[in-house]
mmCIF file of the N, C-alpha and C atoms, coordinates in Angstrom:
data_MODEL
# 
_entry.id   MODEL 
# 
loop_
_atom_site.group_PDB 
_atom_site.id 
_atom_site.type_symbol 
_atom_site.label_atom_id 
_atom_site.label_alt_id 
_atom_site.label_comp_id 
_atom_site.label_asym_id 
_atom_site.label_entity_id 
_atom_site.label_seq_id 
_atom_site.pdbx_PDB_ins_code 
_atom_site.Cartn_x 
_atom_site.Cartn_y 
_atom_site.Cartn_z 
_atom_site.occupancy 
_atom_site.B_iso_or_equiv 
_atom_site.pdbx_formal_charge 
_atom_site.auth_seq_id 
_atom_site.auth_comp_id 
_atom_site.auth_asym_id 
_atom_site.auth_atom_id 
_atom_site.pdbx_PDB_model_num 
ATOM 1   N N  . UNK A 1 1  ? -3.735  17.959  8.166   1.00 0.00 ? 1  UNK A N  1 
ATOM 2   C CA . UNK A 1 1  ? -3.034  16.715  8.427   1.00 0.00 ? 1  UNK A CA 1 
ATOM 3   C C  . UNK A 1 1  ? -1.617  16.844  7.887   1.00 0.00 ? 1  UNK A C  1 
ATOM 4   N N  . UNK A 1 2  ? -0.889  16.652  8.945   1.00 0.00 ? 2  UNK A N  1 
ATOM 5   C CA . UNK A 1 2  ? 0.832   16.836  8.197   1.00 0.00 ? 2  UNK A CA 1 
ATOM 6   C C  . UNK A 1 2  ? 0.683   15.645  6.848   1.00 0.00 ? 2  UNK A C  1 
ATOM 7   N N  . UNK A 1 3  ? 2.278   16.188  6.227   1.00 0.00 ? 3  UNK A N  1 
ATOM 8   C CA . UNK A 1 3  ? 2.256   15.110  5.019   1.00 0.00 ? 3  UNK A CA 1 
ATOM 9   C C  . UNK A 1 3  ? 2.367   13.642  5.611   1.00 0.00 ? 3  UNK A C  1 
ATOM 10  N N  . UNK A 1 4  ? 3.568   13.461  6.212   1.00 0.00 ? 4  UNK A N  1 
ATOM 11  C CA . UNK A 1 4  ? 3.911   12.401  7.051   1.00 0.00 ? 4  UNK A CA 1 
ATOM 12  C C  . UNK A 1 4  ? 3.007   11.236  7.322   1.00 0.00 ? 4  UNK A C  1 
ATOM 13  N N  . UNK A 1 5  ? 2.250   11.846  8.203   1.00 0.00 ? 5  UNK A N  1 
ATOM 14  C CA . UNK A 1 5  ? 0.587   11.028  8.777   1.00 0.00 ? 5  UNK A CA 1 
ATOM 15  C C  . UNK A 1 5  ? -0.082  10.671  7.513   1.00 0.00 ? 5  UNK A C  1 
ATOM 16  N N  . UNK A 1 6  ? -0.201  11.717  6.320   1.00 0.00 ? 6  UNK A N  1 
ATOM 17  C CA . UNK A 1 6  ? -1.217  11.637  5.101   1.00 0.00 ? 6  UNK A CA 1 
ATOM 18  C C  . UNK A 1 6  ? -0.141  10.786  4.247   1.00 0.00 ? 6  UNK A C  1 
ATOM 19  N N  . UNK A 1 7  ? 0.938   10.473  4.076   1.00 0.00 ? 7  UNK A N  1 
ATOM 20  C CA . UNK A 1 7  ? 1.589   9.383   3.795   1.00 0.00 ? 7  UNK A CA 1 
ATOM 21  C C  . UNK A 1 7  ? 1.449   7.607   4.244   1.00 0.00 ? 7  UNK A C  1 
ATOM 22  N N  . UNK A 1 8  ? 1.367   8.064   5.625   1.00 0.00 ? 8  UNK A N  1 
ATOM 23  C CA . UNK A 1 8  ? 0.952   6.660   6.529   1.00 0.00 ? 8  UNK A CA 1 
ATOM 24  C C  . UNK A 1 8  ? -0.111  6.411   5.911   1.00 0.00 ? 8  UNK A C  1 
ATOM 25  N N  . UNK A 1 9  ? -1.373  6.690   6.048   1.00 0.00 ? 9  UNK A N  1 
ATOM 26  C CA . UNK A 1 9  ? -2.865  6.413   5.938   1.00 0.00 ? 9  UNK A CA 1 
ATOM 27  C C  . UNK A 1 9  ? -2.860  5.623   4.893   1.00 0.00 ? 9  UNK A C  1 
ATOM 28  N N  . UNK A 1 10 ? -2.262  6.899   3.434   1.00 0.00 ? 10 UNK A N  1 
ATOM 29  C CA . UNK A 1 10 ? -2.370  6.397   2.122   1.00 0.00 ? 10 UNK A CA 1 
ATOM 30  C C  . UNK A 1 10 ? -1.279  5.566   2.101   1.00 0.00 ? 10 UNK A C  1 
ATOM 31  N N  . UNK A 1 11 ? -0.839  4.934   2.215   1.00 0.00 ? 11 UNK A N  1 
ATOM 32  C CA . UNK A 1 11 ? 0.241   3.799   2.327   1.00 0.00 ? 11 UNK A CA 1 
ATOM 33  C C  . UNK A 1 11 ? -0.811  2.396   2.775   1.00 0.00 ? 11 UNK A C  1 
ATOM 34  N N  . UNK A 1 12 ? -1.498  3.108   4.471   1.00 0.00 ? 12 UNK A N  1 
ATOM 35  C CA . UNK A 1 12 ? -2.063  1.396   4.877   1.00 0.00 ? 12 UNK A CA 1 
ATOM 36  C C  . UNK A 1 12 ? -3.257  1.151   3.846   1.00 0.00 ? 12 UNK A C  1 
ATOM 37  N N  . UNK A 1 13 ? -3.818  2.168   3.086   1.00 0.00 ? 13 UNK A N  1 
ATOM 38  C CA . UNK A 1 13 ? -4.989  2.194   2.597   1.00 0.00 ? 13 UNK A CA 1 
ATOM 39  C C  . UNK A 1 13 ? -4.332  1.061   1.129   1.00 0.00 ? 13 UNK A C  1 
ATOM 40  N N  . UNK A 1 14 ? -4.287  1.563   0.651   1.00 0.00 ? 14 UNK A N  1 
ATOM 41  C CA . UNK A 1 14 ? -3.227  0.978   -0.400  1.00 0.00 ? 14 UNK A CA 1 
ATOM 42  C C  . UNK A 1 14 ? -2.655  -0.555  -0.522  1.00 0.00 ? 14 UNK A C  1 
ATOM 43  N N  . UNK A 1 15 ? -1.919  -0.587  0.396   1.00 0.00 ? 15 UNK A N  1 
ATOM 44  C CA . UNK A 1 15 ? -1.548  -1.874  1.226   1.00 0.00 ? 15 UNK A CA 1 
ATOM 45  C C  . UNK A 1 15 ? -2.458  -3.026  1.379   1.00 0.00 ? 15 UNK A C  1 
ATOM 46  N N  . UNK A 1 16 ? -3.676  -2.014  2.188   1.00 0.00 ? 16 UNK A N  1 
ATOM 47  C CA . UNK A 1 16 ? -4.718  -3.237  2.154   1.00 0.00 ? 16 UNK A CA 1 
ATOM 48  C C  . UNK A 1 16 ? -5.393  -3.776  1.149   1.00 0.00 ? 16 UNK A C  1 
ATOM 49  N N  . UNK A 1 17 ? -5.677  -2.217  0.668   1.00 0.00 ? 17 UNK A N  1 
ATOM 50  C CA . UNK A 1 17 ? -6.143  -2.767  -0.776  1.00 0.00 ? 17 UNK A CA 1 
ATOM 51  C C  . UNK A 1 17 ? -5.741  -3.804  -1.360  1.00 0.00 ? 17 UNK A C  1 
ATOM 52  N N  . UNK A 1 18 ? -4.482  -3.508  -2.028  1.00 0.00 ? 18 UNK A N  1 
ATOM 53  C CA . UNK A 1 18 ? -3.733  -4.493  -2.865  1.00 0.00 ? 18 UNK A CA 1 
ATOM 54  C C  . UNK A 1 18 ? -4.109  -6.145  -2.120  1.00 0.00 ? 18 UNK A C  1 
ATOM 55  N N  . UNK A 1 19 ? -4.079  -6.345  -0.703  1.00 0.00 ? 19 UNK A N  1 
ATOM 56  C CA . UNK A 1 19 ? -4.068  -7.616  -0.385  1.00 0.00 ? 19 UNK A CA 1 
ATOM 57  C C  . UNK A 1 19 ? -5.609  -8.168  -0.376  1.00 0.00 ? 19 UNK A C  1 
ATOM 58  N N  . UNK A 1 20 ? -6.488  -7.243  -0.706  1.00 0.00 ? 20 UNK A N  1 
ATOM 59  C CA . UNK A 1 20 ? -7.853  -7.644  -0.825  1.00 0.00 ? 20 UNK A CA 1 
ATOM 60  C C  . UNK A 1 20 ? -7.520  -8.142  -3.000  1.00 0.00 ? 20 UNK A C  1 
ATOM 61  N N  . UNK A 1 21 ? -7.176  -7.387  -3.322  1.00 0.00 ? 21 UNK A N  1 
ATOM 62  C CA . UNK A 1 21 ? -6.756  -7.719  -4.957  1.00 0.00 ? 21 UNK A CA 1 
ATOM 63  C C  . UNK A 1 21 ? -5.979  -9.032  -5.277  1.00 0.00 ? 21 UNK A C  1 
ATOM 64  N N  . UNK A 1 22 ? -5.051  -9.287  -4.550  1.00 0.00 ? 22 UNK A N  1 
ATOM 65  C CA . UNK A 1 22 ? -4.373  -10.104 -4.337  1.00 0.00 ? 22 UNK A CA 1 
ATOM 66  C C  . UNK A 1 22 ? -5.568  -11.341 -4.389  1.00 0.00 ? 22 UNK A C  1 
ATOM 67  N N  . UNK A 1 23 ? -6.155  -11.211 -2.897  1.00 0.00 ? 23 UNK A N  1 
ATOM 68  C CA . UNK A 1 23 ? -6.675  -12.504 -2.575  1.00 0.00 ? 23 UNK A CA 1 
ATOM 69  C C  . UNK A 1 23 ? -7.934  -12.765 -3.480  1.00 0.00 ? 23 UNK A C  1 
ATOM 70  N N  . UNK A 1 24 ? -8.236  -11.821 -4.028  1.00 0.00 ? 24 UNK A N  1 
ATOM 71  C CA . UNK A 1 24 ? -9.355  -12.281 -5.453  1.00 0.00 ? 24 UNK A CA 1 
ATOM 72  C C  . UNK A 1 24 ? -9.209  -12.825 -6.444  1.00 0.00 ? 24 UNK A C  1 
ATOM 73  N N  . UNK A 1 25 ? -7.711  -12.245 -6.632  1.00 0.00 ? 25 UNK A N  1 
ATOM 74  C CA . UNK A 1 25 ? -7.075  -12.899 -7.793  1.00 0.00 ? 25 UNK A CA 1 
ATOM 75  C C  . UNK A 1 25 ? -7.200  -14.182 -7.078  1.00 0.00 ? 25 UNK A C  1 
ATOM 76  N N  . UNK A 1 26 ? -6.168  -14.881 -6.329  1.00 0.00 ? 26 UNK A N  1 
ATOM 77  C CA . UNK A 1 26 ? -5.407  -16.184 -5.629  1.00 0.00 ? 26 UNK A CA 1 
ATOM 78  C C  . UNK A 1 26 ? -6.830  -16.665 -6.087  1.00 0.00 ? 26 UNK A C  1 
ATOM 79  N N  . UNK A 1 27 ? -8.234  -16.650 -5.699  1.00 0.00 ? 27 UNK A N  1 
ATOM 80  C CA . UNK A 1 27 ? -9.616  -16.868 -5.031  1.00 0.00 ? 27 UNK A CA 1 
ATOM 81  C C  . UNK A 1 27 ? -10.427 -17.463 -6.820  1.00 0.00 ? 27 UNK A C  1 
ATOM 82  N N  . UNK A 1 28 ? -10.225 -16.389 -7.861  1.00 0.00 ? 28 UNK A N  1 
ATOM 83  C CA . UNK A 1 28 ? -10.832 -16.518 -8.878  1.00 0.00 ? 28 UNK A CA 1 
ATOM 84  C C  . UNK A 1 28 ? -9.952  -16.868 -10.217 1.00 0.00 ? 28 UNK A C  1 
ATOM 85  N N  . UNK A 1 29 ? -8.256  -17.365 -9.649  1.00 0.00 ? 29 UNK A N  1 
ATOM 86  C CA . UNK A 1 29 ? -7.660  -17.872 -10.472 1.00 0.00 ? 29 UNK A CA 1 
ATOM 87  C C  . UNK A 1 29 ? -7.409  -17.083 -11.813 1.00 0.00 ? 29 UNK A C  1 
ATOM 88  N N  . UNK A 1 30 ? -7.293  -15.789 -11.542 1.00 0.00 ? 30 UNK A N  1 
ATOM 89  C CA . UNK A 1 30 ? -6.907  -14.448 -12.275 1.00 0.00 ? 30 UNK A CA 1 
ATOM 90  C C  . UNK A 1 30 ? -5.489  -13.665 -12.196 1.00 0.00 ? 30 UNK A C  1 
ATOM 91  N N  . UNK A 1 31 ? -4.729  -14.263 -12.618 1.00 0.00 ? 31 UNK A N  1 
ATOM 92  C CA . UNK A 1 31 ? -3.152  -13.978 -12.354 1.00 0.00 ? 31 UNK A CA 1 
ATOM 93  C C  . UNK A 1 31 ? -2.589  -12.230 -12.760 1.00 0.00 ? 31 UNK A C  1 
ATOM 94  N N  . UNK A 1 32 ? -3.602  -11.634 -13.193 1.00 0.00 ? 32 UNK A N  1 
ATOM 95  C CA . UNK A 1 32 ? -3.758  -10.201 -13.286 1.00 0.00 ? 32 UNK A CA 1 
ATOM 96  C C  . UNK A 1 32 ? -3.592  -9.687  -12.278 1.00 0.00 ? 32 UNK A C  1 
ATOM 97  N N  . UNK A 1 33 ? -5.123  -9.824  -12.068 1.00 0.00 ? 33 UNK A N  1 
ATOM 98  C CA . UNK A 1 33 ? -5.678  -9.067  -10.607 1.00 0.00 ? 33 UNK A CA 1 
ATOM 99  C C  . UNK A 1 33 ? -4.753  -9.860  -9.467  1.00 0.00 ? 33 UNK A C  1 
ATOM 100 N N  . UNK A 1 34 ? -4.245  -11.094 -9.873  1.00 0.00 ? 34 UNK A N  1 
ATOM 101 C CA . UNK A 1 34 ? -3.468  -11.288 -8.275  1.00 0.00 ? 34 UNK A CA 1 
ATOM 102 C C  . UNK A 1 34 ? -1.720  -10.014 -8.710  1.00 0.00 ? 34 UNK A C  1 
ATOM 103 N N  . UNK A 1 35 ? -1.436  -9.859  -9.712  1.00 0.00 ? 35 UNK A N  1 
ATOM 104 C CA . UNK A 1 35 ? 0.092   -9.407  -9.799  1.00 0.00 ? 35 UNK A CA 1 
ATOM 105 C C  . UNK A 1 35 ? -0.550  -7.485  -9.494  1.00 0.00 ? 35 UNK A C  1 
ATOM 106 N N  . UNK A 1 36 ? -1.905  -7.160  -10.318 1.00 0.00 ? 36 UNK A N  1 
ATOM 107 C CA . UNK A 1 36 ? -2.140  -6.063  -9.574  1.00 0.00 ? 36 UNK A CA 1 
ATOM 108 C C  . UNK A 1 36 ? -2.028  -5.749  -8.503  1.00 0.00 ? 36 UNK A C  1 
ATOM 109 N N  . UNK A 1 37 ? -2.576  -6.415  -7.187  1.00 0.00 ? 37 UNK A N  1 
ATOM 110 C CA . UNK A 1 37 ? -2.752  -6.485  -6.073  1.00 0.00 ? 37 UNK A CA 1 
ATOM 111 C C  . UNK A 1 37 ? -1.264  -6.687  -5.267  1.00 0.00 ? 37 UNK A C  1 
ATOM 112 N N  . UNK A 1 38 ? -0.514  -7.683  -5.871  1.00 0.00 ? 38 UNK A N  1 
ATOM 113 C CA . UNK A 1 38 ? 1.138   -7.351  -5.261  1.00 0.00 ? 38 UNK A CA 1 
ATOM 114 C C  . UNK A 1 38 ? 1.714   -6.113  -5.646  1.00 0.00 ? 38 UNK A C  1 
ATOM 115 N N  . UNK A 1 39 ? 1.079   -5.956  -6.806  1.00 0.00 ? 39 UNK A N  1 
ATOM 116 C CA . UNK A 1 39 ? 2.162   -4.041  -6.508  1.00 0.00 ? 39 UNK A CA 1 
ATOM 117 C C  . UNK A 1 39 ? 1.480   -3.129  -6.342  1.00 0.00 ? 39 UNK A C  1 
ATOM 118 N N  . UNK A 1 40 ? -0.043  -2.990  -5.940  1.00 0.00 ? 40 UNK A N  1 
ATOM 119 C CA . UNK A 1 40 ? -0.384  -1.962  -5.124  1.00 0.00 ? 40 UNK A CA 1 
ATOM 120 C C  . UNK A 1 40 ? 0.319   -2.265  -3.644  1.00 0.00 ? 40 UNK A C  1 
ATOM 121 N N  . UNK A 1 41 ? 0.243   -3.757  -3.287  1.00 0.00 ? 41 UNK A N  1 
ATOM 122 C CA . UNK A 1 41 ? 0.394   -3.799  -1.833  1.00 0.00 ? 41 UNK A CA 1 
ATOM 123 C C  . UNK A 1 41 ? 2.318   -3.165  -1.511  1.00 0.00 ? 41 UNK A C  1 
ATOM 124 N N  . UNK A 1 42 ? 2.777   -3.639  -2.677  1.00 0.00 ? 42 UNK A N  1 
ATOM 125 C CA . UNK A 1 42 ? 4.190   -3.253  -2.495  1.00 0.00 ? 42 UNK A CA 1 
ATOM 126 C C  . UNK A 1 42 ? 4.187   -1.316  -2.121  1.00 0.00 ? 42 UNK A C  1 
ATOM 127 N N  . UNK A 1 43 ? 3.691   -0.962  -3.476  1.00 0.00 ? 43 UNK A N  1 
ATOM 128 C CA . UNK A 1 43 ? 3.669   0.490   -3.247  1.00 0.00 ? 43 UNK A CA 1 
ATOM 129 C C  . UNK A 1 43 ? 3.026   1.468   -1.999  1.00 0.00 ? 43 UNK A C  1 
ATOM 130 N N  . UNK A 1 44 ? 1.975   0.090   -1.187  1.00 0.00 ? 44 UNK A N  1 
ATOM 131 C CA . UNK A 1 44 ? 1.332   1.315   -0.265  1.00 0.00 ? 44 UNK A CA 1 
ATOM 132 C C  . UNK A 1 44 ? 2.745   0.673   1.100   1.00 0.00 ? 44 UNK A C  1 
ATOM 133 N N  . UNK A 1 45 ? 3.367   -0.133  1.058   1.00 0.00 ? 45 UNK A N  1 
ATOM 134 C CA . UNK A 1 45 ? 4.615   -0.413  2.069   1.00 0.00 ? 45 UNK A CA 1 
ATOM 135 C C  . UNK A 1 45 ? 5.047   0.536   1.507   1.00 0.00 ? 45 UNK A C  1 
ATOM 136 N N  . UNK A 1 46 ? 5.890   0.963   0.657   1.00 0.00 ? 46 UNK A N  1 
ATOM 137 C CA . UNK A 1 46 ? 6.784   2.177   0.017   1.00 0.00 ? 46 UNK A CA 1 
ATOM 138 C C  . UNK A 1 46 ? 6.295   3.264   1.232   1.00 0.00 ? 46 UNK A C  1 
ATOM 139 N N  . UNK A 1 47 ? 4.482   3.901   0.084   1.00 0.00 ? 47 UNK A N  1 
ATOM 140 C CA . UNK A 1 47 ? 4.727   5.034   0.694   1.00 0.00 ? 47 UNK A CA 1 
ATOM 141 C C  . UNK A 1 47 ? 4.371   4.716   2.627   1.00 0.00 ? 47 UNK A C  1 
ATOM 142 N N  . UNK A 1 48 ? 4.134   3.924   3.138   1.00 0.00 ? 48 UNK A N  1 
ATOM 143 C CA . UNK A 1 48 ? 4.205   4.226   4.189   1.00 0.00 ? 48 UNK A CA 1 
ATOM 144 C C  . UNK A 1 48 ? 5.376   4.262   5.252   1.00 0.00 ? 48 UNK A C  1 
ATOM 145 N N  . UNK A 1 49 ? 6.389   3.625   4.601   1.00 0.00 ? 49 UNK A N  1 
ATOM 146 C CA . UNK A 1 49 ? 7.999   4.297   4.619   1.00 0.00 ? 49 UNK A CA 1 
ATOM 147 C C  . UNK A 1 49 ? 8.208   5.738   4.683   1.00 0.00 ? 49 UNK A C  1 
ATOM 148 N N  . UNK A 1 50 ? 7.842   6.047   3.332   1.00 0.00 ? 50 UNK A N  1 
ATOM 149 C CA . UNK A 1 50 ? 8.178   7.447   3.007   1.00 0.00 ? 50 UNK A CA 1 
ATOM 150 C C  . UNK A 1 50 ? 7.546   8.161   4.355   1.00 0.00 ? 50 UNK A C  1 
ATOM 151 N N  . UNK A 1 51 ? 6.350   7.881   4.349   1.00 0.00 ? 51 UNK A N  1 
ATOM 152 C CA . UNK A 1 51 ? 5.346   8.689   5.645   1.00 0.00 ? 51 UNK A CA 1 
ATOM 153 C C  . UNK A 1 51 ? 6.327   8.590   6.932   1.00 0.00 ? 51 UNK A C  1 
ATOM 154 N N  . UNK A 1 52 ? 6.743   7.224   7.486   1.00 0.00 ? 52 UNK A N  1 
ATOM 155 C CA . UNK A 1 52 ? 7.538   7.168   8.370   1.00 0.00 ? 52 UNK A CA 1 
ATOM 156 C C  . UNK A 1 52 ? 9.227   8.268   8.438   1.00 0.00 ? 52 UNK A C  1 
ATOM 157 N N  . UNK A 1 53 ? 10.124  7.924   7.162   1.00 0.00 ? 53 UNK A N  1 
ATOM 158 C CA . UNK A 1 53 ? 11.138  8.782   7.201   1.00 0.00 ? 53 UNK A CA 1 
ATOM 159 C C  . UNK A 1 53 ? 10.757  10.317  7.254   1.00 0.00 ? 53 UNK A C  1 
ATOM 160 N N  . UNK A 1 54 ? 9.574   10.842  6.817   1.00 0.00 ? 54 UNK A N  1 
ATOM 161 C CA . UNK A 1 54 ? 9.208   12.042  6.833   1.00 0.00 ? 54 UNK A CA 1 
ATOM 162 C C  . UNK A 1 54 ? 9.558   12.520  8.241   1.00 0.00 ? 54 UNK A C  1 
ATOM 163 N N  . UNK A 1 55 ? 8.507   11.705  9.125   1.00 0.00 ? 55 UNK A N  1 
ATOM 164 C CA . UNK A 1 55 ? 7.840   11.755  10.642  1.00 0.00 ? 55 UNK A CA 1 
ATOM 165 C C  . UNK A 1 55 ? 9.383   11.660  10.972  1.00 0.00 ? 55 UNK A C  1 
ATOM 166 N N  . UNK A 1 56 ? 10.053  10.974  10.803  1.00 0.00 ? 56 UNK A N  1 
ATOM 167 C CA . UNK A 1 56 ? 11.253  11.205  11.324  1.00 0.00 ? 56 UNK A CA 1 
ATOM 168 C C  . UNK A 1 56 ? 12.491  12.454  11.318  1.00 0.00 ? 56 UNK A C  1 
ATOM 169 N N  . UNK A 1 57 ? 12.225  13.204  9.702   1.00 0.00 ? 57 UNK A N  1 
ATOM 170 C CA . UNK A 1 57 ? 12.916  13.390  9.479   1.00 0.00 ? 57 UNK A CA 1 
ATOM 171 C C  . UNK A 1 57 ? 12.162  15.114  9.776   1.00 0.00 ? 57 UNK A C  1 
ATOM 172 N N  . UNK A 1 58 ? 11.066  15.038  10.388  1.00 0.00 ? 58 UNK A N  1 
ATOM 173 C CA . UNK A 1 58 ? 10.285  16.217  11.020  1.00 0.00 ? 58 UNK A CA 1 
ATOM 174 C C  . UNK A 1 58 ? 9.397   17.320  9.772   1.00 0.00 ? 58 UNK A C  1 
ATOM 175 N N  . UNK A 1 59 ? 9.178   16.416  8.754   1.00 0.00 ? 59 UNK A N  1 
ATOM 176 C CA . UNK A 1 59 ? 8.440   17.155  8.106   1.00 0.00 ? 59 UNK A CA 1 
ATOM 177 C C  . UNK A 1 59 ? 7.245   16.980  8.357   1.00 0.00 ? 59 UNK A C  1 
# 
């Protein structure tokens, strides 16, 4: 699997995650697990950037 693609994946994987963390927190009134869940979700947008400029940039 190029890096690129293996950037994407782990990016949406990530992403989602975090918004499943997120909404447990929001859900069980746990301001942790909700600020966890915003910066996994932030970081899997990152890397799925990165995955994208890769793909672009032909690596």
């Amino acid at each position: 699997m190029k890096s690129s693609t293996k950037d994407q994946a782990e990016g949406t994987f990530h992403k989602v995650k975090g918004m499943i963390k997120e909404i447990a927190g929001k859900v069980s009134s746990n301001a942790d697990l909700e600020g966890k869940g915003k910066e996994e979700k932030l970081a899997g947008k990152v890397q799925e950037k990165i995955g994208e400029l890769e793909k672009t940039l032909g690596k």
